[in-house]
N, C-alpha and C positions, 0 to 999 in steps of 0.2 A: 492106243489110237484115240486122238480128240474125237469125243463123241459130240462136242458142242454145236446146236446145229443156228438157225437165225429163230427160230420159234426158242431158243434156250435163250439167244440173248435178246430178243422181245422181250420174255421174263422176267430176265435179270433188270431188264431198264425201267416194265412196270413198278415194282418194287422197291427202286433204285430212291433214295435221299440224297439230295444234291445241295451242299453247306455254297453258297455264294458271300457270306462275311469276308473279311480280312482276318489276318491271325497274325495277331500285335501283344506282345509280350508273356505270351503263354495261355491265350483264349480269343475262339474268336468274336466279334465285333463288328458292328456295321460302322460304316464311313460315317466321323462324327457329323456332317449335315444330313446324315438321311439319304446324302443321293443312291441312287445306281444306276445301271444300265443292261441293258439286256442280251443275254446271251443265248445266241438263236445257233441250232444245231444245220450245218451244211449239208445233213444228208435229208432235212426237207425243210428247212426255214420254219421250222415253230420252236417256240422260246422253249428253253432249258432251265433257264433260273435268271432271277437278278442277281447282279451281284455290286457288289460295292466300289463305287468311282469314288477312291479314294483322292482326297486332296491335300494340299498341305498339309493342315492341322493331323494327320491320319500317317502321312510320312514324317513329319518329325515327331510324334508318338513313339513310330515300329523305330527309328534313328536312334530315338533318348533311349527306346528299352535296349536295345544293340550297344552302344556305348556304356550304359548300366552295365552288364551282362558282363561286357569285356571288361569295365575298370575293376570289377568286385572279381574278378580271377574264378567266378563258379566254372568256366571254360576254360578258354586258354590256361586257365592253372592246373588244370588237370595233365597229369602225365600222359606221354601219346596214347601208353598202355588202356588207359582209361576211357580214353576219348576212341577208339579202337575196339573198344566192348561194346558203347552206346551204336556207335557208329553199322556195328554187325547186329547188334538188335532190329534200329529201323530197317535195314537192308532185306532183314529177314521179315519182318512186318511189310514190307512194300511187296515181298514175296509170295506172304501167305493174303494180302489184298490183292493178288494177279486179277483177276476177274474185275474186281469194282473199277480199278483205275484205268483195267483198258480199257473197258466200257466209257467209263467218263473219256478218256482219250479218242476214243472212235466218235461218242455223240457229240465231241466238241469242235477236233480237227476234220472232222472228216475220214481219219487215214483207216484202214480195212484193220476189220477186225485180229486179222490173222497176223496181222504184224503188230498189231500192238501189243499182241498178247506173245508175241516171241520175239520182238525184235525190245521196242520201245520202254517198255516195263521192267524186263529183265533185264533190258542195259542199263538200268537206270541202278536196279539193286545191284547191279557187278562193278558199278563204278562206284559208289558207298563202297563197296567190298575191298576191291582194287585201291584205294586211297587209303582206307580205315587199316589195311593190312602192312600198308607201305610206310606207316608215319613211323611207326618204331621202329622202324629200319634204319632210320637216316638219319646220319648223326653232322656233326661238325668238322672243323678242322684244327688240326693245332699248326698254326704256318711257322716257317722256317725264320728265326729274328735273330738278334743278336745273343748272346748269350747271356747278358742278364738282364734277358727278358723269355717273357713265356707271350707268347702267343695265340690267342682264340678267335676261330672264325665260326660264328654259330648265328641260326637262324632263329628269328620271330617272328609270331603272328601279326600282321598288319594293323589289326582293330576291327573297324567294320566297314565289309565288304557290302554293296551293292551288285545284284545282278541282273541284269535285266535280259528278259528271255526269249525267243522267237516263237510264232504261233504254228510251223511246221513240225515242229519235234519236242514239243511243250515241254513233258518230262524229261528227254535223255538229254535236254539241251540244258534244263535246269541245272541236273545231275554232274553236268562237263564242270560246273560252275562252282554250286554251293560242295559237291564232293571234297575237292582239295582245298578248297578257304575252311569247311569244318575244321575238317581232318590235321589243319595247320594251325588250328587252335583261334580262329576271327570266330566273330558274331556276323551274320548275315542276315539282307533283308532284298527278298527276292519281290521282282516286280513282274509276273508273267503279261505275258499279250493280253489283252485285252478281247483278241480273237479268241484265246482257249486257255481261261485262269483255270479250270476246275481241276484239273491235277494238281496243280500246284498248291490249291488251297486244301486240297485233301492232304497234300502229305504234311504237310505242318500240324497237325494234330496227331498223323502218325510219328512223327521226329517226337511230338512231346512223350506220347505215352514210351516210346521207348528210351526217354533219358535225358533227350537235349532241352537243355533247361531254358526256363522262360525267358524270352528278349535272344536267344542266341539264335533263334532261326525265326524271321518275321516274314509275310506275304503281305504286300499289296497291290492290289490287283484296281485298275483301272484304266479310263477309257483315252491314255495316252500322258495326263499331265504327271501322274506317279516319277516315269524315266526321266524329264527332265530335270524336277526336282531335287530327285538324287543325287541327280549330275549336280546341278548348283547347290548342291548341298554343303555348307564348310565341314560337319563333322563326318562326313563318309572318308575313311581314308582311301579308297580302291572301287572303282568301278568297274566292271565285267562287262560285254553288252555283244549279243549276237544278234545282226539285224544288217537293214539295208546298209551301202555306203554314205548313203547323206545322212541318214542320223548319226551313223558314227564321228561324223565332221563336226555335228552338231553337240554331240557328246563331248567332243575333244577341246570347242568353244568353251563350253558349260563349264569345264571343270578349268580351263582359263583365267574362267573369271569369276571363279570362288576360289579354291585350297589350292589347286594342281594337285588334285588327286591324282594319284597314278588310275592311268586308264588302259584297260586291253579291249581289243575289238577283234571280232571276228566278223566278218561282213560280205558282201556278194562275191559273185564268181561267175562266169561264161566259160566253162571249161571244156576244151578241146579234147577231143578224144579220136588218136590217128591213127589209123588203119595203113602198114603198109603192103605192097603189093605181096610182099613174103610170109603174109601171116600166116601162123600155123593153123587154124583153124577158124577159117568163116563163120563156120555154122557159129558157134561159141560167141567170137564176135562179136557177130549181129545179136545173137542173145542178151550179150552182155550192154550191147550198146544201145540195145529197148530198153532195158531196164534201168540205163543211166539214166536216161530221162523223164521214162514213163513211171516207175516207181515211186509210189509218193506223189505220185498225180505231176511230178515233175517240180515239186515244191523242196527244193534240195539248193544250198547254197555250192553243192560239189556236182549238181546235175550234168551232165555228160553232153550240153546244149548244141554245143559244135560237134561235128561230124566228118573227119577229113580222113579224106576216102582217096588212096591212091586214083589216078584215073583209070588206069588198064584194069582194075576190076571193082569199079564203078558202078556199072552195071549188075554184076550179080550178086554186089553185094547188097544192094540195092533189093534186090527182090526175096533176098534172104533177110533183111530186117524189115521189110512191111511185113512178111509174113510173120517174123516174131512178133513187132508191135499189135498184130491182133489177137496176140494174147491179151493183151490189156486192156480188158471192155469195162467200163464205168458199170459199177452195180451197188446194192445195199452196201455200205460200210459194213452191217451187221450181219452179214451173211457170209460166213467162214469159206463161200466157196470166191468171193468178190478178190479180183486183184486187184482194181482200183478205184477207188473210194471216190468223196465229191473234193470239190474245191473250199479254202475255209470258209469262202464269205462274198455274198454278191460284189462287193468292191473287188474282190481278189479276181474273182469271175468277169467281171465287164474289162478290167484291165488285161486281163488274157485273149477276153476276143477282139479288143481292142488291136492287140498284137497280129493277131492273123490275120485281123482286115487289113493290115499294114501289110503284111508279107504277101499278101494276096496279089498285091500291086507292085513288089518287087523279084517276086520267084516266083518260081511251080512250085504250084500244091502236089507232092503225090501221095498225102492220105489225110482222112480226120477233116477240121476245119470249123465242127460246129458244136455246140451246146447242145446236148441230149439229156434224157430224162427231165423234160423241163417239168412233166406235169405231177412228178414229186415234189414239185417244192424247193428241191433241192439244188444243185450246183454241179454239175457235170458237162466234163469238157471230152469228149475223144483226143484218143493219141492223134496229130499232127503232126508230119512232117513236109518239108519244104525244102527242094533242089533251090539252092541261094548261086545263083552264077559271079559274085560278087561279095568276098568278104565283109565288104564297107555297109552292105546291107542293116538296116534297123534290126533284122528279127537274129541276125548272125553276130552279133555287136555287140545289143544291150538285154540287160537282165530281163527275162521275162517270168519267172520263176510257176511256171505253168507247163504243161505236157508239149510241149512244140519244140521240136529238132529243126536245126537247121543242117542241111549236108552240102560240104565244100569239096569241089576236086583240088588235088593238087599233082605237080608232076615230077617234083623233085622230095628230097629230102628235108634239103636246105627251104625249099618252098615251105614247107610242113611245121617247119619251125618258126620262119616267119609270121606267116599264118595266127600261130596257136600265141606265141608271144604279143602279136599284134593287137592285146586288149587292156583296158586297162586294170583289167582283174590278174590275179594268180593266185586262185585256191586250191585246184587241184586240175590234172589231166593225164591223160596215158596214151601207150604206145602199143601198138600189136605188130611183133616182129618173128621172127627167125634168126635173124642177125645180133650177135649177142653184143657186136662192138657198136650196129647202129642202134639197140637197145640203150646202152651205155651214153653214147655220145647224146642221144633223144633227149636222156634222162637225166640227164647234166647240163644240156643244152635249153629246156622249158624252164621257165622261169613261172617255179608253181610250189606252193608247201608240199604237196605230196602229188607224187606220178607215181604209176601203176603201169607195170609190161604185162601184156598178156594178160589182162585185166580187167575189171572200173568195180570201183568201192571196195576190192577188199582189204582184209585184214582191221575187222572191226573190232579188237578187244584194245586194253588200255596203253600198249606199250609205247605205243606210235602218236610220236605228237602232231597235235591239229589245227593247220592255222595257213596263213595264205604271205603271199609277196604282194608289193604295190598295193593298189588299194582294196584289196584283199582282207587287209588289216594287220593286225601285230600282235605278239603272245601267241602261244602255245595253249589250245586245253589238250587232257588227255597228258599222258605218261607221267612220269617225274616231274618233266620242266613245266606241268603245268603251277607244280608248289612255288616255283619264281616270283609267280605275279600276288599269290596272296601271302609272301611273307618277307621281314626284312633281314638284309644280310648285317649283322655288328659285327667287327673288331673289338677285342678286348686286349690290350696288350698289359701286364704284369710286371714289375722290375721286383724281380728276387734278391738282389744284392746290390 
């Protein structure tokens, strides 16, 4: 039994060193002008640490040591086997740090302590794991040619990978990223949010001491111009980036008009979640459909924000998920009994109730609606939801990436589909049925990277690729296919005679 109580992790945070540097070629370093910026905790707005706004000079530093790293073969040369030992060292390291990094994770994002310490931290060491265990796996091809010829189809490391990371899931988002570009033998230079670097800058010291050699894994961390850079960077061969949909366009500009880096993007989502009249079980549900949204304060690019609720039981289901959602009372991050933590950052926060003063004016409210615990300091929103009489509605349409459901009747099937297709997102959405062939046809018929029957968010280990349709974005992290994006396919063909 976790004995850990909020008085243990007050402790642990007195106590706590917090490194705000960059870590550029195997040590860290402040931003060569000196600057930084301030990184102020969500769960009561006082500062954390400076940390370093890195700028040009600081990204082509971590760039040159990346490209060093790669051209001299201390990485990529190493056998998978090899890269595969270092690989289950830091995993194991990020392991035996569970406590420091959630803490940094909890006092930076906001998100409760109880999931960072089971969800976020340990997915992060199971993805190292997951990739580090997979590389010696996977070999080549010898293709089918003419006879006096041999034929090679085999993979290589890219060079150096860019990632750039979201401020919702700092670590495990990093982890989707630098995992399989390591593990595929690149040099990587991670750029976190600027909302929550401090895990990211922690584990770069743990990648060193467990093996990965200087310049092959760089952070830098600042107050926005880092990502761009990258993008127009000529020597990055591959950019990664999980974030809004306009930076991703913006991203995709950038590398236009420097190399055509190859680019993947993971980016927003307003994803439907449809309930039909045959579901096998409501209570569940509803369960499951507060936690789509509500978990993670609703700060989920696969949040469950749509609500399509057959009409004929509308109504109870209705009062079966207000009652789940007051499960989810806004309290200390640090308090292992808190389910939902605060918002990242007063920007993030005024743009959310910005949203509900919008919805206020186009739907019924029927729960939440205001900003609590204000006189912490801190950043806290109540679960919100809102009956939308009207798909077309702002709060049923567009990303809000905050605790606010929106719930839609529909009367058909074929409605249900339209409906859910009618966005410009497809990350993710699901179906609750009884019916195995309108489960089937639902689920073939959404046009979304991943749907869920009888469901929302599971099946969270690595096997399952992660990625969206339309502006959703492109690439796969997670599984196999995510080794695609960080490596190249050669031909080698032979004349034996």
């Amino acid at each position: 039994m976790d004995n850990r109580t909020l008085a243990y992790w007050q402790d642990k945070f007195a106590a706590l060193s917090i490194e705000g540097r960059a870590f550029i070629d195997g040590e860290y370093r402040p931003a060569e002008g000196g600057q930084t910026f301030d990184c102020l905790s969500p769960i009561d707005g006082k500062l954390l640490v400076k940390v370093a706004d890195s700028r040009a000079a600081d990204v082509d530093a971590a760039v040159a040591a990346a490209r060093r790293a790669f051209d001299s073969h201390v990485w990529s040369g190493l056998s998978p086997r090899q890269r595969k030992a270092i690989l289950l060292r830091w995993a194991t390291s990020i392991r035996d740090h569970l406590d420091e990094l959630s803490l940094l994770e909890t006092l930076d994002a906001g998100k409760p302590i109880r999931d960072t310490t089971t969800v976020d931290v340990p997915g992060a060491a199971y993805c190292l794991e997951w990739f580090a265990e997979a590389i010696d796996k996977i070999g080549g091809e010898v293709a089918p040619s003419d006879h006096h010829l041999v034929g090679l189809v085999t993979r290589e490391p890219i060079g150096v990978v860019a990632a750039v990371v979201p401020w919702n899931f700092p670590i495990l988002m990093a982890s989707w990223k630098f995992g399989p570009a390591l593990a595929a033998g690149n040099s990587v230079v991670l750029k976190p949010s600027e909302k929550s670097p401090l895990t990211a800058i922690r584990l770069a010291q743990l990648a060193y001491e467990a093996g990965i050699p200087a310049g092959v894994f760089n952070v830098v961390p600042g107050s926005g111009e880092p990502g761009k850079l990258l993008a127009l960077h000529q020597d990055v061969d591959c950019l990664a980036f999980t974030g809004s949909t306009n930076v991703g366009k913006l991203i995709m500009q950038y590398a236009g008009q420097s190399n055509l880096k190859r680019v993947w993007l993971e980016l927003g989502g307003k994803s439907p979640n449809i309930v039909m009249p045959d579901c096998p079980d409501l209570d569940r549900a509803a369960s499951a459909a507060a936690g789509a949204i509500f978990y993670n304060m609703g700060e989920m690019c696969t949040a469950g924000s749509r609500l399509l609720v057959h009409r004929d039981i509308k109504a109870a289901f209705l009062d079966k998920l207000i009652a789940a959602a007051r499960n989810y009372i806004p309290g200390n991050p640090l308090d292992p009994q808190t389910s939902m933590g605060a918002i990242v950052d007063n920007v993030q926060l005024e743009r959310v109730l910005g949203y509900i003063e919008t919805g206020r004016t186009e739907a019924k409210l029927l729960l939440g609606g205001s900003r609590v615990k204000k006189e912490s300091g801190g950043f806290y929103i109540e679960p919100t939801i809102f009956d939308v009489t009207t798909a077309d509605a702002t709060v049923a349409r567009e990303e809000i990436f905050g605790p606010v459901l929106s719930v839609i009747a529909f009367d058909t099937v074929e409605e249900a589909v339209e409906i859910a297709n009618a966005s410009q997102y497809g990350l993710a959405a699901a179906v609750w049925t009884s019916n195995l062939t309108i489960a089937h046809e639902v689920a073939r018929s959404l046009r979304a990277g991943t749907v869920w029957v009888n469901c929302y968010d599971e099946g969270g280990d690595m096997n399952f690729p992660f990625g969206g349709y339309k502006q959703s974005g492109n690439g796969r992290d997670k599984s196999l296919h995510a080794l695609d994006k960080y490596t190249e396919l050669k031909s080698t063909l032979m004349r034996i005679r």
